[in-house]
C-alpha positions as CSV (number, residue, x, y, z in Angstrom):
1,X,0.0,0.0,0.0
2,X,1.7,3.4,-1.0
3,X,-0.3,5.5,1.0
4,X,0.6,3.6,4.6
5,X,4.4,3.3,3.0
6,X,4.0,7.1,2.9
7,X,2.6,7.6,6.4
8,X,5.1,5.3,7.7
9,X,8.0,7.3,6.3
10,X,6.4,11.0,7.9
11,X,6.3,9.3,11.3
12,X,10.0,9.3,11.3
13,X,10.2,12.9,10.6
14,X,10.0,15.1,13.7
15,X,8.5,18.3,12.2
16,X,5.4,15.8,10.1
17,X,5.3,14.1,13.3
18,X,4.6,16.8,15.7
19,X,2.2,18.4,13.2
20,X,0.2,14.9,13.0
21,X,-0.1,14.9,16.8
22,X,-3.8,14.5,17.9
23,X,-4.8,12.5,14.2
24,X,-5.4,8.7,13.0
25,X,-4.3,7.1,9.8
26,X,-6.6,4.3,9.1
27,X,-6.0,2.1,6.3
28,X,-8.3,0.0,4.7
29,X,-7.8,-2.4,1.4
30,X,-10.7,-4.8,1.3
31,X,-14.5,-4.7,1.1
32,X,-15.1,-6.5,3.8
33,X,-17.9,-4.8,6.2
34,X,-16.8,-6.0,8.7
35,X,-13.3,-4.5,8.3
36,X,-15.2,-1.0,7.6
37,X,-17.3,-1.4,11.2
38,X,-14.3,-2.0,13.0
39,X,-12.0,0.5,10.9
40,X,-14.9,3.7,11.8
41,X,-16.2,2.4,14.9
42,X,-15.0,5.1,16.9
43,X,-14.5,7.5,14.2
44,X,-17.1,10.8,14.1
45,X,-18.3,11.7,10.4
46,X,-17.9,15.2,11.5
47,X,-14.5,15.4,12.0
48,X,-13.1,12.5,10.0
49,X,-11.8,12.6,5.8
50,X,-11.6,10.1,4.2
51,X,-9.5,9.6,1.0
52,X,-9.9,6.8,-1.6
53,X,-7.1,6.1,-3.7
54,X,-6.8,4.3,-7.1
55,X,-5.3,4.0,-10.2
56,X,-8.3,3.3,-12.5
57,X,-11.4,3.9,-10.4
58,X,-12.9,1.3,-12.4
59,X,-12.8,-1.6,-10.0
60,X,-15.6,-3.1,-8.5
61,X,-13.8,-3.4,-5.0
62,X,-12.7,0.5,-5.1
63,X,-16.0,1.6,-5.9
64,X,-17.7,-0.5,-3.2
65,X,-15.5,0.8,-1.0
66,X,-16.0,4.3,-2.0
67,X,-19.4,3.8,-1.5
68,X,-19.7,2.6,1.7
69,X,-17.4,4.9,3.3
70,X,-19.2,7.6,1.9
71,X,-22.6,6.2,2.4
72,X,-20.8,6.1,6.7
73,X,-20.5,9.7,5.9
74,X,-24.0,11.1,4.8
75,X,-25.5,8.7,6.9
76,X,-23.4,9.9,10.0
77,X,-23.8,13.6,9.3
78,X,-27.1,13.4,8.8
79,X,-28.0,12.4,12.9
């Protein structure tokens, strides 16, 4: 995954580290509810981005994923 290779290499940087203090990276890479439910469960839909990364857009699995994370969001916001 580049985007947790990424993350991994800012943590060992002081000044990216200090101004990530306070934040979660969550990773997710398979449609899976379940893995969703327990990747936002104590995530709030106000105050969370998400970010979908692909090189096509055009799989099934990315959309899905798209979908239900944003599907979390509307959902959430809307309480």
């Amino acid at each position: 995954l580049g985007p947790e290779f990424v993350a991994e290499a800012l943590r060992a940087d002081e000044v990216a580290s200090k101004a990530a203090e306070g934040r979660t990276l969550k990773f997710l890479a398979n449609v899976d509810p379940v893995d969703f439910a327990l990747c936002v469960r104590d995530l709030d839909p106000e105050e969370t981005l998400i970010v979908v990364i692909s090189k096509t857009f055009t799989t099934a699995e990315t959309m899905l994923n798209a979908k239900t994370a944003r599907d979390w969001l509307v959902n959430g916001l809307r309480e």
